[in-house]
N, C-alpha and C positions, 0 to 999 in steps of 0.2 A: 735017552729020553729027549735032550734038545736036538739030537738028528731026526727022530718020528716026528717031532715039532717041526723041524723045517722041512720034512719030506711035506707032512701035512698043507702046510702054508703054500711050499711051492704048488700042489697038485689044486688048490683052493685059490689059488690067483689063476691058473692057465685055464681051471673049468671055467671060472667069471670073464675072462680072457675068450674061449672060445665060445660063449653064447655075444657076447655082443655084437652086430651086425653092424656093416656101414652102407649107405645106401651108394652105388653108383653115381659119380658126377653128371656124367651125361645117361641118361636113359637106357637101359637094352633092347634094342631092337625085338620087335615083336613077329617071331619067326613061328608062329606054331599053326599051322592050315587048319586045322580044326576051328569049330565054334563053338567057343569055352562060357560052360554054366557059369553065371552071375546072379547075383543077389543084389540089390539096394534096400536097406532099412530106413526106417525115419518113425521118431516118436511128431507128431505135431498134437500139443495140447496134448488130450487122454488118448488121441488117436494113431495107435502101432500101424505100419503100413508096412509091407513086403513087397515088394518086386523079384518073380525069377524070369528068367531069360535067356538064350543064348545069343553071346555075344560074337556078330562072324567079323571078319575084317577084310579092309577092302582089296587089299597084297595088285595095287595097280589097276585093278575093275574099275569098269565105268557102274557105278552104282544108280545113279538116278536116271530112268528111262534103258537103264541096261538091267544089271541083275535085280535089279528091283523096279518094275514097270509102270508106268503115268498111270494112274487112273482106275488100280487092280487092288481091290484089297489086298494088304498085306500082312504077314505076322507078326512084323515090328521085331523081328527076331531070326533064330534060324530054329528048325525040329520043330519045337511044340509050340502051340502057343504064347505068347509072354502073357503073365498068370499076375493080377493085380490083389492083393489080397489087405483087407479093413477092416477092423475090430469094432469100429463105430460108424454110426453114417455119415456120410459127405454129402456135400453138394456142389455140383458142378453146374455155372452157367443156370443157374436157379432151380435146377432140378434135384431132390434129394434123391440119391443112391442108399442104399439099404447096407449095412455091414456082410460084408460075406466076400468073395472070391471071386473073381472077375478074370476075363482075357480081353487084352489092350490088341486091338488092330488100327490098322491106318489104312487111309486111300492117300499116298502120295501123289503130287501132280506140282509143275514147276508155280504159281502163282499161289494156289491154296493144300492146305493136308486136310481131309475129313480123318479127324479120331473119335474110335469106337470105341465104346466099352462095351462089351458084348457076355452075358449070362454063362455063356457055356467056355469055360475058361481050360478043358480039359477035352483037347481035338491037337492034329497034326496038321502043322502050317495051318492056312487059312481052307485046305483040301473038307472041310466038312462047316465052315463056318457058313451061317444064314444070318442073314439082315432082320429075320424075323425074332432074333436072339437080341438084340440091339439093346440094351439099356442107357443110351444115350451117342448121338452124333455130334462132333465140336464141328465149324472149320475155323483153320489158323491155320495164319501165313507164316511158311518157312522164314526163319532165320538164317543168314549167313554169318557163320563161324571160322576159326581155323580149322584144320584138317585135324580130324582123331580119327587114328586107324580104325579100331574096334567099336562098332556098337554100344553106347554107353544109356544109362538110365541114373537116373540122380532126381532123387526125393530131397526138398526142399522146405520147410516153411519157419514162421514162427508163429504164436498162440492159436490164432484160427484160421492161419490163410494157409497156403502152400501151394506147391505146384511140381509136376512132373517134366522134367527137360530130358527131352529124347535125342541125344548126339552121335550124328555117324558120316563119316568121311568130309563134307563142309556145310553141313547142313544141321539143323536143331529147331524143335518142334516143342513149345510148351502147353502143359494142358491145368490150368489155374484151380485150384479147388478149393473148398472151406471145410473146416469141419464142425460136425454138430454136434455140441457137447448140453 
């Protein structure tokens, strides 16, 4: 009986033993060439917000004016569109947006970014997007940041305000919203 007892214990420390993780001191290098599906969630106030995405990385490209061109609409992403999705309405820049599904494009350009939000949230790359889908044009001036390999998206806010910060290689683009409860 007290050897089943300590087979037990022992086998009940090395399971708890081998579920705990330690994180890496220094980071892992980010080797994977693909452009990996991403999510950002954010509750702000009553209002759930989703971001999907494909996240590419920059693996030594010249990103601005190179694989992502001055002045071209783009997808803010890689494959599909990146898909903006609202349970309640916002408002952006005084405009209210209606709750529902959205695709985020951009026009990058070294001095100003024009961000879209554009109706038809469900096309590849920017290859079928219209201006006449438009549900709102920002412009805002690029940020200079550190370097983050990966394409990043980060929903932010607290009770009514928030904002979207768009991070990739040394650049970052916010887009300020409220929302309407």
């Amino acid at each position: 009986m007290k050897s089943t007892m300590m087979i037990c214990l022992v086998l009940l420390s090395y399971g708890g033993y081998a579920q705990h993780e330690h994180q890496p001191s220094v980071p892992l290098a980010d080797t994977l060439k693909k452009s990996i599906a991403k999510e950002a969630h954010a509750q702000i106030g009553e209002t759930h917000m989703m971001i999907k995405y494909h996240a590419p990385a920059v693996r030594g490209r010249t990103i601005w004016g190179g694989l992502v061109p001055d002045g071209e609409v783009w997808v803010t992403g890689a494959h599909m569109a990146t898909s903006w999705e609202f349970n309640k309405d916002i408002v952006i820049n005084g405009k209210t947006i209606s709750a529902g599904k959205y695709a985020i494009f951009t026009i990058p350009n070294k001095e100003k970014w024009t961000l879209i939000v554009n109706k038809k949230w469900e096309q590849h790359l920017a290859d079928d997007y219209d201006a006449k889908d438009d549900v709102l044009r920002l412009d805002v001036k690029p940020l200079d940041v550190p370097h983050r390999e990966r394409l990043d998206y980060r929903i932010e806010g607290k009770a009514k305000k928030g904002e979207i910060m768009i991070t990739w290689e040394k650049k970052r683009v916010v887009l300020p919203f409220e929302v309407s409860q």
